[in-house]
CHARMM internal coordinates of N, CA and C (Angstrom, degrees):
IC EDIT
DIST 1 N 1 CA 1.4391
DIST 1 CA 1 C 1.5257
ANGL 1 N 1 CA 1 C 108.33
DIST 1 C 2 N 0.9749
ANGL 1 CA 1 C 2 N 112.86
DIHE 1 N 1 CA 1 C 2 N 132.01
DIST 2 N 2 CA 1.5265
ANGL 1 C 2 N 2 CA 120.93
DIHE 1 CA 1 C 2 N 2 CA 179.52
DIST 2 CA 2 C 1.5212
ANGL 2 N 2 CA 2 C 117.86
DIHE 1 C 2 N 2 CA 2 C -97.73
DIST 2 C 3 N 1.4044
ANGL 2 CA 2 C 3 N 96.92
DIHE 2 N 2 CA 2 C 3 N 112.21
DIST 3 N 3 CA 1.4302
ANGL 2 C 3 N 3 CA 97.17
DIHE 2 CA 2 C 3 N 3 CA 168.09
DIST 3 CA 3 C 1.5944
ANGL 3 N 3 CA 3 C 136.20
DIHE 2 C 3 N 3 CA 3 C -93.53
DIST 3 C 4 N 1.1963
ANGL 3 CA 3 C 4 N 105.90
DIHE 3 N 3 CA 3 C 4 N -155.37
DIST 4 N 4 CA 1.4002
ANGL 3 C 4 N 4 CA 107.74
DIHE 3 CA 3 C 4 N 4 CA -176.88
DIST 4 CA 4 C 1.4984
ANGL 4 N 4 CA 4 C 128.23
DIHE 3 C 4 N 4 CA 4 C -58.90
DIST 4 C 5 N 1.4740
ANGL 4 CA 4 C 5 N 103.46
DIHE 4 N 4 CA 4 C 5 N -51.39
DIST 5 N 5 CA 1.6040
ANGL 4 C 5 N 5 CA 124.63
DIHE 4 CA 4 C 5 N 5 CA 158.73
DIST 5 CA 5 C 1.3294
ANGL 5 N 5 CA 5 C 120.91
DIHE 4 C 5 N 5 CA 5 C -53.63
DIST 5 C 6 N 1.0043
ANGL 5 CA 5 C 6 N 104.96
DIHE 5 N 5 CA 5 C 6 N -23.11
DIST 6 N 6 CA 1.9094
ANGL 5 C 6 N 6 CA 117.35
DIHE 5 CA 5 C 6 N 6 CA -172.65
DIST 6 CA 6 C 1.3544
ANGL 6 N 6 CA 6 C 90.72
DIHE 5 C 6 N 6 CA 6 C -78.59
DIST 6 C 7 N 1.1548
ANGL 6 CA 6 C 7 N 137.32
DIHE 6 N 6 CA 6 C 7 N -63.00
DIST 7 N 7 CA 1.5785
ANGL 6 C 7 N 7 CA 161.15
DIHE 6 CA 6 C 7 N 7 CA 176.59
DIST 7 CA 7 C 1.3264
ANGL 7 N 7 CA 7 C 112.16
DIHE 6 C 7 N 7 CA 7 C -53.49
DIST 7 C 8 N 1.0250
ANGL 7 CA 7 C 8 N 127.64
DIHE 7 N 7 CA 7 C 8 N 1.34
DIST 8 N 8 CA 1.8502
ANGL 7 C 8 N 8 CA 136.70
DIHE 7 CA 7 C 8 N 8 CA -162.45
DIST 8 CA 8 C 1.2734
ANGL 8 N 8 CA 8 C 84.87
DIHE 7 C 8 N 8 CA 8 C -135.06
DIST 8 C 9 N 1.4102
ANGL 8 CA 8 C 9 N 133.31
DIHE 8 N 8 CA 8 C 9 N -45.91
DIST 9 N 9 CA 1.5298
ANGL 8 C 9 N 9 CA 127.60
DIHE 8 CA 8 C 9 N 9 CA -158.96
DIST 9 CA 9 C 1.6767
ANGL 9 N 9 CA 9 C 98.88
DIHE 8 C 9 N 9 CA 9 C -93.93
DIST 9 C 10 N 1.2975
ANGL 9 CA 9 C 10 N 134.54
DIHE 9 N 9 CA 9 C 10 N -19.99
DIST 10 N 10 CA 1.6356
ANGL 9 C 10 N 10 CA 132.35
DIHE 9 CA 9 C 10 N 10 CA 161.16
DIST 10 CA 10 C 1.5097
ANGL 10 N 10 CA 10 C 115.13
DIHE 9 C 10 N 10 CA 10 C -85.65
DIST 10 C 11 N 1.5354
ANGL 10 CA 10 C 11 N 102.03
DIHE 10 N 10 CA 10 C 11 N -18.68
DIST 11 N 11 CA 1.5900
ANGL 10 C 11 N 11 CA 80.04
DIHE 10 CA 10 C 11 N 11 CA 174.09
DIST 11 CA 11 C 1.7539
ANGL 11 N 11 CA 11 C 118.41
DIHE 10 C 11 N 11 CA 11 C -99.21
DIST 11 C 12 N 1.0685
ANGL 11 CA 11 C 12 N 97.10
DIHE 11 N 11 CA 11 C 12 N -18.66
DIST 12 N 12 CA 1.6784
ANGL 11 C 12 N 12 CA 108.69
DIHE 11 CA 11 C 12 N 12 CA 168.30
DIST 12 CA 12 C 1.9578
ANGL 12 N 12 CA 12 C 107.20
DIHE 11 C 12 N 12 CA 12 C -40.31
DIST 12 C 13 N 1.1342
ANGL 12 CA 12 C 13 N 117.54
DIHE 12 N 12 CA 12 C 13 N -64.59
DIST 13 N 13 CA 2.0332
ANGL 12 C 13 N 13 CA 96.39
DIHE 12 CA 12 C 13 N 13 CA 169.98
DIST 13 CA 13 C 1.2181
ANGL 13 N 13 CA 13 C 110.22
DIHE 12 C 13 N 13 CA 13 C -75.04
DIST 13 C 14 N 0.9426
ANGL 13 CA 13 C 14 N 118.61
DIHE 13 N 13 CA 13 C 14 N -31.66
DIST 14 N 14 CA 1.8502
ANGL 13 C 14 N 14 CA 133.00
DIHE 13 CA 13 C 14 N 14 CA -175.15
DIST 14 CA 14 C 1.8350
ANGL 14 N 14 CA 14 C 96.84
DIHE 13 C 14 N 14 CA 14 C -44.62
DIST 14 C 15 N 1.1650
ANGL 14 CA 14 C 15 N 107.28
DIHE 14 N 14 CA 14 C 15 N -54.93
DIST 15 N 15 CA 1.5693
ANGL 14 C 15 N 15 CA 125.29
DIHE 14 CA 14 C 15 N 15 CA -173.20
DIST 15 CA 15 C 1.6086
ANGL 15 N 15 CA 15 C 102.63
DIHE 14 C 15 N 15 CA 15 C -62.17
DIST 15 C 16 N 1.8513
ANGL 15 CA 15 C 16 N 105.37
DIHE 15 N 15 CA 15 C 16 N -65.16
DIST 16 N 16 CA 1.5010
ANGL 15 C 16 N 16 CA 94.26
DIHE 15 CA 15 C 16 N 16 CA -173.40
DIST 16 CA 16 C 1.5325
ANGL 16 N 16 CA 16 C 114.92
DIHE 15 C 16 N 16 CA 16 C -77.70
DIST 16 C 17 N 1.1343
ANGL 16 CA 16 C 17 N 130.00
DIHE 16 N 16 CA 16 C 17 N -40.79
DIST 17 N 17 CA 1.6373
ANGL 16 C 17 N 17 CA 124.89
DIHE 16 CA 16 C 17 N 17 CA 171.80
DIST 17 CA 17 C 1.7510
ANGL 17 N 17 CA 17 C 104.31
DIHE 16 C 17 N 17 CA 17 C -49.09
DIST 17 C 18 N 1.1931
ANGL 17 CA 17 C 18 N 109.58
DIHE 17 N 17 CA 17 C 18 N -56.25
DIST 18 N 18 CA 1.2481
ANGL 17 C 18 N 18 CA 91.36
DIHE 17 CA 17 C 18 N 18 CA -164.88
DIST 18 CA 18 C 1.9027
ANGL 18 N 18 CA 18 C 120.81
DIHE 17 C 18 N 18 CA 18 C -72.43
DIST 18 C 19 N 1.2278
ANGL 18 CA 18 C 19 N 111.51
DIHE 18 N 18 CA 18 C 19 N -31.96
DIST 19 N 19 CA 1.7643
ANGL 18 C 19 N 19 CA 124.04
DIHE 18 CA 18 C 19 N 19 CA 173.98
DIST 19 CA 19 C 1.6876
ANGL 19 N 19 CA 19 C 97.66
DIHE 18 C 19 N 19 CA 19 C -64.85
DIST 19 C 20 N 1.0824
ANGL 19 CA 19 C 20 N 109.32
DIHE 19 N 19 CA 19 C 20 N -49.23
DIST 20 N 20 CA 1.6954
ANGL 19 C 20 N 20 CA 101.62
DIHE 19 CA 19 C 20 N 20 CA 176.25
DIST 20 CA 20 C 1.1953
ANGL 20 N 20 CA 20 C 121.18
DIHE 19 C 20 N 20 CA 20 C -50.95
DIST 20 C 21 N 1.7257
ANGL 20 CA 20 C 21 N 109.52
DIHE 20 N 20 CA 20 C 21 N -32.77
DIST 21 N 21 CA 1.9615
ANGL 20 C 21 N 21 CA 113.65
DIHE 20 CA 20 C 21 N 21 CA -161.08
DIST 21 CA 21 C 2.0039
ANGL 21 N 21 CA 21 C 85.81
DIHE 20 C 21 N 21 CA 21 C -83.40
DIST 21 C 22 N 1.5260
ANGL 21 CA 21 C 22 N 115.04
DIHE 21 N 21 CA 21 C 22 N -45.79
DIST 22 N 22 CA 1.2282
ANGL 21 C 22 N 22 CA 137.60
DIHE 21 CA 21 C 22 N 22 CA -163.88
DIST 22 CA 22 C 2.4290
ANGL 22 N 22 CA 22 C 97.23
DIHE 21 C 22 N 22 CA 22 C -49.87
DIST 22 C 23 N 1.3196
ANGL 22 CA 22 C 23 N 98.69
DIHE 22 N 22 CA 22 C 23 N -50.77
DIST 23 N 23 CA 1.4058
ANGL 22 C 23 N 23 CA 111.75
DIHE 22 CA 22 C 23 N 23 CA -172.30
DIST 23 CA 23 C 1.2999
ANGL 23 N 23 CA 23 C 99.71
DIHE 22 C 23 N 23 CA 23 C -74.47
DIST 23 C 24 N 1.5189
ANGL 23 CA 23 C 24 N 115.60
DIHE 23 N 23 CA 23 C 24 N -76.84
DIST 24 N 24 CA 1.3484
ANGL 23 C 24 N 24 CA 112.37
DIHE 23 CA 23 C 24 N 24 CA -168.44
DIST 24 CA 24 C 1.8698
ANGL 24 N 24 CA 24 C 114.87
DIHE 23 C 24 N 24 CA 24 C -50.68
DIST 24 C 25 N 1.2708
ANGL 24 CA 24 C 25 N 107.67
DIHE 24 N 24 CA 24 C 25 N -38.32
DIST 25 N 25 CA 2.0375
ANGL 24 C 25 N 25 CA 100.13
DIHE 24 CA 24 C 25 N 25 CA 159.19
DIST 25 CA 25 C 1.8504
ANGL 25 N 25 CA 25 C 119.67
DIHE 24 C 25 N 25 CA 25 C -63.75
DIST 25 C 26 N 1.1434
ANGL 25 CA 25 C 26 N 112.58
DIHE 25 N 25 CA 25 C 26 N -6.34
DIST 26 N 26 CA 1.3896
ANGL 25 C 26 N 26 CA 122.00
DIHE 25 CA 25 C 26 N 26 CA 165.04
DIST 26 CA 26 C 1.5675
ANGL 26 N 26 CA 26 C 105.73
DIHE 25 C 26 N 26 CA 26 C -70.55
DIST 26 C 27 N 1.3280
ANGL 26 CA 26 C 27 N 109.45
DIHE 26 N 26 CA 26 C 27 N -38.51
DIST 27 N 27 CA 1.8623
ANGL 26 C 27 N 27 CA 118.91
DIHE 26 CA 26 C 27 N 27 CA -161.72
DIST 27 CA 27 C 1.0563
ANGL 27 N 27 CA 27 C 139.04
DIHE 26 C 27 N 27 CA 27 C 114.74
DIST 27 C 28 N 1.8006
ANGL 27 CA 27 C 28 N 110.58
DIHE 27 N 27 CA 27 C 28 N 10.49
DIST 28 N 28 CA 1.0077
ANGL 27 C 28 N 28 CA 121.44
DIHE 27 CA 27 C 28 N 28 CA 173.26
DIST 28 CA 28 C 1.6460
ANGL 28 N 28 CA 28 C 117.05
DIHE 27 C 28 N 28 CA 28 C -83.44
DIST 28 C 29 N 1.6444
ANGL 28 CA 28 C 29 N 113.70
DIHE 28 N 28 CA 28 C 29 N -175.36
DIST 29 N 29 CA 1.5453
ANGL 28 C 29 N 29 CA 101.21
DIHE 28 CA 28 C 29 N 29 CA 170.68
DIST 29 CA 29 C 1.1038
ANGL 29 N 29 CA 29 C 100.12
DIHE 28 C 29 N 29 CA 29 C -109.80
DIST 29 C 30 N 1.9015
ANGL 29 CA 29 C 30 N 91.87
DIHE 29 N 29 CA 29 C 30 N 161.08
DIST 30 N 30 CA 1.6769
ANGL 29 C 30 N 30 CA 111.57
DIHE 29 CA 29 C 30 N 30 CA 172.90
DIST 30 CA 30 C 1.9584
ANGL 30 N 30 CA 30 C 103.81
DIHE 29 C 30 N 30 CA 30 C -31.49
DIST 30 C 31 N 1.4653
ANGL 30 CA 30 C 31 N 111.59
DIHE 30 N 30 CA 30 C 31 N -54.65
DIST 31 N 31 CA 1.2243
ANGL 30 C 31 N 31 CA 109.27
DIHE 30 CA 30 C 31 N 31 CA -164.40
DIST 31 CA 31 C 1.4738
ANGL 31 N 31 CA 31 C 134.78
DIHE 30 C 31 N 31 CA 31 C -51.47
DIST 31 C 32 N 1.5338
ANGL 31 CA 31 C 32 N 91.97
DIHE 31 N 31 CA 31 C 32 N -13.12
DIST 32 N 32 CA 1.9316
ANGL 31 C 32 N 32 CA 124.06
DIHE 31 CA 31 C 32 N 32 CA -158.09
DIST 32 CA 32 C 1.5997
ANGL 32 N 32 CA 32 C 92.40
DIHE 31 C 32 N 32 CA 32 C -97.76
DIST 32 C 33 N 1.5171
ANGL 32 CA 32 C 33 N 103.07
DIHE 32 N 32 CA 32 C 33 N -66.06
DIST 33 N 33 CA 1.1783
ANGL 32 C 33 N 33 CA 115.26
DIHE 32 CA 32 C 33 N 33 CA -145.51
DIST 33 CA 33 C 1.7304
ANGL 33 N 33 CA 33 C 83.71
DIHE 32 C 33 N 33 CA 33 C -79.98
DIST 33 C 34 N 1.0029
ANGL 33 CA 33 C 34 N 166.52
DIHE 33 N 33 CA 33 C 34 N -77.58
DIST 34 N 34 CA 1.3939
ANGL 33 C 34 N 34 CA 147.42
DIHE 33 CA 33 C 34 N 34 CA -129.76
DIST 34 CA 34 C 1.7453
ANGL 34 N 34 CA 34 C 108.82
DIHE 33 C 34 N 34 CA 34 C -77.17
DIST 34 C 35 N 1.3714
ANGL 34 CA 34 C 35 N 128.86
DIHE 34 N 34 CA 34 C 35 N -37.14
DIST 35 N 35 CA 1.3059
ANGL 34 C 35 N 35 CA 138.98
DIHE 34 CA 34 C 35 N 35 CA 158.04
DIST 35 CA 35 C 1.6942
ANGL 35 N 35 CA 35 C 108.22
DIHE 34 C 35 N 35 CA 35 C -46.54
DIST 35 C 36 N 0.7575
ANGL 35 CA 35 C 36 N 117.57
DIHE 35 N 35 CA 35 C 36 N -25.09
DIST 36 N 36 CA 1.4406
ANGL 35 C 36 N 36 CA 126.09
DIHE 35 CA 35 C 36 N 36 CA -179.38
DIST 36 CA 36 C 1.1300
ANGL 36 N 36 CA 36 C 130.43
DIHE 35 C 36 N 36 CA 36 C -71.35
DIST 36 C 37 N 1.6702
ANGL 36 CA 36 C 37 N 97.17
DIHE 36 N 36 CA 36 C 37 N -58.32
DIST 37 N 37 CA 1.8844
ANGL 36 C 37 N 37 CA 131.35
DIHE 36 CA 36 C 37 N 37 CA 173.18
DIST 37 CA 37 C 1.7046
ANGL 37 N 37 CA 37 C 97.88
DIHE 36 C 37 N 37 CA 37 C -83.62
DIST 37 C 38 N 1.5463
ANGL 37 CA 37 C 38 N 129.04
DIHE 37 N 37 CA 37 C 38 N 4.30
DIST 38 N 38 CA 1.2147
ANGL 37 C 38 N 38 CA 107.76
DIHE 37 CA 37 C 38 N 38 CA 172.83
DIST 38 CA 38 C 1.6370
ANGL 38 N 38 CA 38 C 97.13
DIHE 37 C 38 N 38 CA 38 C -93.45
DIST 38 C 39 N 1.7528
ANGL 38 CA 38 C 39 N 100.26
DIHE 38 N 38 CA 38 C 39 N -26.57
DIST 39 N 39 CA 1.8366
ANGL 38 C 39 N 39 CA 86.64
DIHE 38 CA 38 C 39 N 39 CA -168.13
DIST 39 CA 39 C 1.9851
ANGL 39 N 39 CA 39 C 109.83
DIHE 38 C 39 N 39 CA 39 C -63.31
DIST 39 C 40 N 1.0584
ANGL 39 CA 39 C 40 N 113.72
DIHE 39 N 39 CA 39 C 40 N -10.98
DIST 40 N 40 CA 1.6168
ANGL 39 C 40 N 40 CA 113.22
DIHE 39 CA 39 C 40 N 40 CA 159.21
DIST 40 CA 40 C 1.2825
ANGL 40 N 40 CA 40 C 123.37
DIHE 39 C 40 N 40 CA 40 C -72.77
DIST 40 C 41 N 0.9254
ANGL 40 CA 40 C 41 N 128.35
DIHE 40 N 40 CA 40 C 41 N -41.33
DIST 41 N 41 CA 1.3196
ANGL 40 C 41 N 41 CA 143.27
DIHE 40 CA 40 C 41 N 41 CA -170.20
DIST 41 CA 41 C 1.9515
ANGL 41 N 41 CA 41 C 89.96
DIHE 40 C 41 N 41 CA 41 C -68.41
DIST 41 C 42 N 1.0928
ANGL 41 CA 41 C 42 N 101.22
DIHE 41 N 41 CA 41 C 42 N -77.85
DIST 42 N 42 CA 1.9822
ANGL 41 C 42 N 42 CA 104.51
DIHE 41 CA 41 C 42 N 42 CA -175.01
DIST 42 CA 42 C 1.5011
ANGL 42 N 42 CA 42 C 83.00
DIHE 41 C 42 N 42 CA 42 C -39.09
DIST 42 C 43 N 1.2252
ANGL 42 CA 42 C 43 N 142.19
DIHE 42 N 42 CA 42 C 43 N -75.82
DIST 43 N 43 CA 1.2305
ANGL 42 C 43 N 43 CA 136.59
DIHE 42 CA 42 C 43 N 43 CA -137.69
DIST 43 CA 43 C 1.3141
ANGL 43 N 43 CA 43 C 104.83
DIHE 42 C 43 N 43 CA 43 C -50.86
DIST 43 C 44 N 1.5413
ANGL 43 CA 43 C 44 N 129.68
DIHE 43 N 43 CA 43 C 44 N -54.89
DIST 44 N 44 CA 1.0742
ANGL 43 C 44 N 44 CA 142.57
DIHE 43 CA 43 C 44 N 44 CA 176.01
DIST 44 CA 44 C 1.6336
ANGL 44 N 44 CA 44 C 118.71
DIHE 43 C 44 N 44 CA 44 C -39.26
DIST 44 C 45 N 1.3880
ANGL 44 CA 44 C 45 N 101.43
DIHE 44 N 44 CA 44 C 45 N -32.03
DIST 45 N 45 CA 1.3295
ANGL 44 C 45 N 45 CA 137.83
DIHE 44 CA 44 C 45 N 45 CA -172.23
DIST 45 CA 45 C 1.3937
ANGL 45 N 45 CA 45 C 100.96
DIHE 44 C 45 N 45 CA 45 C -67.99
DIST 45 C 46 N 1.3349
ANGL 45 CA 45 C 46 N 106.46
DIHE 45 N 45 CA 45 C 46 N -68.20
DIST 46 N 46 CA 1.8100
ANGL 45 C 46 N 46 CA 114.43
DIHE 45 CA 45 C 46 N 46 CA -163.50
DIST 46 CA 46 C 1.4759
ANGL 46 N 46 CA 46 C 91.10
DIHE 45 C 46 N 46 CA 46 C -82.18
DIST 46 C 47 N 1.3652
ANGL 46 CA 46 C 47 N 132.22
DIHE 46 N 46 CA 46 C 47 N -25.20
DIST 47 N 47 CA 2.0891
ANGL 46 C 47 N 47 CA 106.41
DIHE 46 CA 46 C 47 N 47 CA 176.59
DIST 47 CA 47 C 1.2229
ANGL 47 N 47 CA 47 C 91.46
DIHE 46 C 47 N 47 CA 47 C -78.03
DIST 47 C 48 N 1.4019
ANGL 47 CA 47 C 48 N 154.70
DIHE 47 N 47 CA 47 C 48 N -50.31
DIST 48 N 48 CA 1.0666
ANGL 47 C 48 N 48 CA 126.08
DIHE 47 CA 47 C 48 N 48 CA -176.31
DIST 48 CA 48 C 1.6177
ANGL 48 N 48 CA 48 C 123.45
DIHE 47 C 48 N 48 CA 48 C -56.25
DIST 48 C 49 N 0.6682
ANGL 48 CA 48 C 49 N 118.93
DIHE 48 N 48 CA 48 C 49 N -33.66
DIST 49 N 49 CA 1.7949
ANGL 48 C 49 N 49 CA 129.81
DIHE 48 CA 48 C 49 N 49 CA 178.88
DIST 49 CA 49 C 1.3304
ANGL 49 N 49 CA 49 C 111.07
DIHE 48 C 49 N 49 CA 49 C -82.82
DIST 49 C 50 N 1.2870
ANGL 49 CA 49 C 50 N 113.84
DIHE 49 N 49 CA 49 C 50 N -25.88
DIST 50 N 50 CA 2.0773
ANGL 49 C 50 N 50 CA 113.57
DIHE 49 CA 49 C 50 N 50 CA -177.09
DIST 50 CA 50 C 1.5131
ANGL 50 N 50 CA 50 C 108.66
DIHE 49 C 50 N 50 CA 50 C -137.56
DIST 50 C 51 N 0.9547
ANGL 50 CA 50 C 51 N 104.99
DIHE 50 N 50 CA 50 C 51 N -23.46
DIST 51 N 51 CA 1.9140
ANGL 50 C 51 N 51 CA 85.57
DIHE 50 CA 50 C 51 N 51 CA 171.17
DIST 51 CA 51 C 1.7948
ANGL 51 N 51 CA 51 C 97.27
DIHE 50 C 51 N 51 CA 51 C -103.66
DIST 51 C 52 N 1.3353
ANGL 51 CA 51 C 52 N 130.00
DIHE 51 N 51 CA 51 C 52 N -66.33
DIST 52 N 52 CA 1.2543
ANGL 51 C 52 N 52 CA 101.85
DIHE 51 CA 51 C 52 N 52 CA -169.76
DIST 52 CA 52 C 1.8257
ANGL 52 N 52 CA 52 C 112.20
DIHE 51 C 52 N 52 CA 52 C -97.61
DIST 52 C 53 N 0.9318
ANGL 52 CA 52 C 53 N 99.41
DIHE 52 N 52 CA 52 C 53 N 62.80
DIST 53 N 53 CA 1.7165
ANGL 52 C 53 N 53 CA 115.94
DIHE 52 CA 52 C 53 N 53 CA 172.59
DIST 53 CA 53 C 1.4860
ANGL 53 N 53 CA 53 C 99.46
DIHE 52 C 53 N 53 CA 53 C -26.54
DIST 53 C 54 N 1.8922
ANGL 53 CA 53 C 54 N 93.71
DIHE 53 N 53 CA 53 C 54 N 135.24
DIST 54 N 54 CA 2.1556
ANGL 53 C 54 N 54 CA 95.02
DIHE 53 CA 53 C 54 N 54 CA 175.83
DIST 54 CA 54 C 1.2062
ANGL 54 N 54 CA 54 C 78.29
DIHE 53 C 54 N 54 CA 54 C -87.99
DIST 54 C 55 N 1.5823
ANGL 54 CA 54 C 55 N 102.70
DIHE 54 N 54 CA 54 C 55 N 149.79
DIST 55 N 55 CA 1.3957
ANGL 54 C 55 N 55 CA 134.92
DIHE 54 CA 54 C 55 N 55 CA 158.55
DIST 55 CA 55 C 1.2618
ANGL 55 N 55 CA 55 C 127.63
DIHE 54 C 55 N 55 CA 55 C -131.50
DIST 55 C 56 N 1.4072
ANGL 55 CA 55 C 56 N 137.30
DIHE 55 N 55 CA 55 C 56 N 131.25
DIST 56 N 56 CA 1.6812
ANGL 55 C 56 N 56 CA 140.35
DIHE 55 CA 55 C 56 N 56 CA -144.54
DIST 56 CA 56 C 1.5301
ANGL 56 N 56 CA 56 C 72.71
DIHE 55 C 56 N 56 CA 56 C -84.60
DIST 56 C 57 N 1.3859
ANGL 56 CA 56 C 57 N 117.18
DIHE 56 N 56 CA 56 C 57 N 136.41
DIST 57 N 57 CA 1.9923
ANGL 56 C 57 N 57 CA 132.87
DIHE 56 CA 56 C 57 N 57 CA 154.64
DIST 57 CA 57 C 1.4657
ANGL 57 N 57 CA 57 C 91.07
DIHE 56 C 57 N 57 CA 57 C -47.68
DIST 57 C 58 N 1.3583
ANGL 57 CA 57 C 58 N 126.31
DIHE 57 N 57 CA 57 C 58 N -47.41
DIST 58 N 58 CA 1.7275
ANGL 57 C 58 N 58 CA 123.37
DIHE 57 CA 57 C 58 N 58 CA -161.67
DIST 58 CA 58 C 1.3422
ANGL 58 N 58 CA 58 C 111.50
DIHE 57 C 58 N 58 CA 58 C -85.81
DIST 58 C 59 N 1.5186
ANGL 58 CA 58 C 59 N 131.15
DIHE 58 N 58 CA 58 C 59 N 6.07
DIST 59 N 59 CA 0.9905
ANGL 58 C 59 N 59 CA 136.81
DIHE 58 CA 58 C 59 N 59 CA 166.99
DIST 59 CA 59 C 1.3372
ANGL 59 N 59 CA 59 C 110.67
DIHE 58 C 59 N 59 CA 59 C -70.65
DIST 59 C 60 N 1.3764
ANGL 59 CA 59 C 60 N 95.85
DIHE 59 N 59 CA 59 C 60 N -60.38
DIST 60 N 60 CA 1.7021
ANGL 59 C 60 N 60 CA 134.38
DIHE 59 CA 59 C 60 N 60 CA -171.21
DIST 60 CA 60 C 1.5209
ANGL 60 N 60 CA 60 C 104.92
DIHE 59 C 60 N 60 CA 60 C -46.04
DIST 60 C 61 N 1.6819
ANGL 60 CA 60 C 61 N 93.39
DIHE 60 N 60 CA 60 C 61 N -66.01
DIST 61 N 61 CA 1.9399
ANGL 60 C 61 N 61 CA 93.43
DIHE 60 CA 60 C 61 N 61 CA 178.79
DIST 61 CA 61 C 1.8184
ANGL 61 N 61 CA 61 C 105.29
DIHE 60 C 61 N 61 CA 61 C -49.82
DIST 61 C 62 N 0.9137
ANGL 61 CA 61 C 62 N 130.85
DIHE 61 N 61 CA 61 C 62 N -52.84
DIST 62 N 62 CA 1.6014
ANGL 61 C 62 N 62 CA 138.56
DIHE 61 CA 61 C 62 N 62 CA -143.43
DIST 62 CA 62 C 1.7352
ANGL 62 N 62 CA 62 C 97.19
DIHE 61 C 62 N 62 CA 62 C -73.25
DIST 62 C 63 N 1.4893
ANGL 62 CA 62 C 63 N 113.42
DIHE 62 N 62 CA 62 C 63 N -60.93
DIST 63 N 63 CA 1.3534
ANGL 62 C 63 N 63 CA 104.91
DIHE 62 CA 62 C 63 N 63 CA 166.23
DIST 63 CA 63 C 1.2812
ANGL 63 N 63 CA 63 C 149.50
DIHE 62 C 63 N 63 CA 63 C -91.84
DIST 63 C 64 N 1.7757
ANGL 63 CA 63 C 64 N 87.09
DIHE 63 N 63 CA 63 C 64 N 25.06
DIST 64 N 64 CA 1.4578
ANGL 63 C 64 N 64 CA 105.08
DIHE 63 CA 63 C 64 N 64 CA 141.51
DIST 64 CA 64 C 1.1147
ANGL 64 N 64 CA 64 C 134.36
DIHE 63 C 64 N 64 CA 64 C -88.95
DIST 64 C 65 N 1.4753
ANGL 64 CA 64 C 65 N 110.62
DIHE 64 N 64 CA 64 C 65 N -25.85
DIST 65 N 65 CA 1.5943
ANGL 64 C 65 N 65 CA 114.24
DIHE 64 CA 64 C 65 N 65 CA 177.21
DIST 65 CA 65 C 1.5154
ANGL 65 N 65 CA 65 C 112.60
DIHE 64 C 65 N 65 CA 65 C -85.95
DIST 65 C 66 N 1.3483
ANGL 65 CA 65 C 66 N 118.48
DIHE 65 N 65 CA 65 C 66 N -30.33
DIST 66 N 66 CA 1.3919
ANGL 65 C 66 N 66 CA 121.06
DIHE 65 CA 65 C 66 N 66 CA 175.45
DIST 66 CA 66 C 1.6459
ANGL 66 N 66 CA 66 C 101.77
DIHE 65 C 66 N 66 CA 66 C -68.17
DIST 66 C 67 N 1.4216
ANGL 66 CA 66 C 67 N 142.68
DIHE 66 N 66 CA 66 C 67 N -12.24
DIST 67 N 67 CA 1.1351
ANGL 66 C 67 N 67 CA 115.85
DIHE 66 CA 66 C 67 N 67 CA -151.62
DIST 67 CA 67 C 1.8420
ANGL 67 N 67 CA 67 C 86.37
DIHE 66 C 67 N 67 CA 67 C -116.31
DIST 67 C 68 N 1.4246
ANGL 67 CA 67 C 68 N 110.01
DIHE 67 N 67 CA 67 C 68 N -4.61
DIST 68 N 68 CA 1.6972
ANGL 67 C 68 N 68 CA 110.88
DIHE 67 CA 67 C 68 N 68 CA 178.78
DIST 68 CA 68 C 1.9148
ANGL 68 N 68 CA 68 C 100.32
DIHE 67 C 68 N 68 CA 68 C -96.56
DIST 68 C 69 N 1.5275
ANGL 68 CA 68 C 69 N 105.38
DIHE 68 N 68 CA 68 C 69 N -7.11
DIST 69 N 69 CA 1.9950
ANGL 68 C 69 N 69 CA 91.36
DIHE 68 CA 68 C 69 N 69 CA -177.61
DIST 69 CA 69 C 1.4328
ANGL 69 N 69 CA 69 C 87.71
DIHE 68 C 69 N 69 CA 69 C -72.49
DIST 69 C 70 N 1.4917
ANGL 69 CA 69 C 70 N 91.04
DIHE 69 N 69 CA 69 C 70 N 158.59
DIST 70 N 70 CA 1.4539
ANGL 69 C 70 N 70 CA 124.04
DIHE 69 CA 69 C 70 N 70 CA 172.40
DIST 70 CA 70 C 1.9527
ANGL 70 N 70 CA 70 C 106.70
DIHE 69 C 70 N 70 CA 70 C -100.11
DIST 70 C 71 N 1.0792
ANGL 70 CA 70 C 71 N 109.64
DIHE 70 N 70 CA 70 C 71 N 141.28
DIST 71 N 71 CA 1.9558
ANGL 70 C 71 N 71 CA 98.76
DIHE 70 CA 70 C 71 N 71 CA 179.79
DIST 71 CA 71 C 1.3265
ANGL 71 N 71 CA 71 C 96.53
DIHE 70 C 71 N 71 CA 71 C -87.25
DIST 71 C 72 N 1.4172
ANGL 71 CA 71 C 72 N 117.23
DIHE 71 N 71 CA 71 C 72 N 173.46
DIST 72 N 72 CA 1.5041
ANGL 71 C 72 N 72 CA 126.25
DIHE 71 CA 71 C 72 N 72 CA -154.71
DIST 72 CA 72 C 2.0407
ANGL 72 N 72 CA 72 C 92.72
DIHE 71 C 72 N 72 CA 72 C -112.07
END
COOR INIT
IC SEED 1 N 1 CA 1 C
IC BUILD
């Protein structure tokens, strides 16, 4: 099953090879057009890393239960 990350990690060249081939057939240059199709690529980059942050499920359970004990 393919997830989200799986899908972030094929479209990352997918994005810059292909927006680069997409620009530079517009008429731009190699030099324009690949600097360009990288600022997508990072982007793709930083929502995966800062908006939907991986998080271990077993993290999740643990400091949830530690944050409902009561101290003695």
């Amino acid at each position: 099953m393919t997830g989200y990350y799986d899908a972030v990690l094929g479209l990352i060249p997918l994005a810059l090879a292909g927006i680069s081939a997409a620009l530079w057939s517009l008429g731009l240059e190699w030099t324009t057009a690949i600097p360009l199709a990288s600022v997508v690529a990072v982007g793709l980059i930083g929502h995966a890393m800062f908006v939907r942050t991986p998080v271990d499920a077993r993290s999740q359970e643990s400091a949830r239960t530690e944050s409902t004990q009561m101290a003695d």
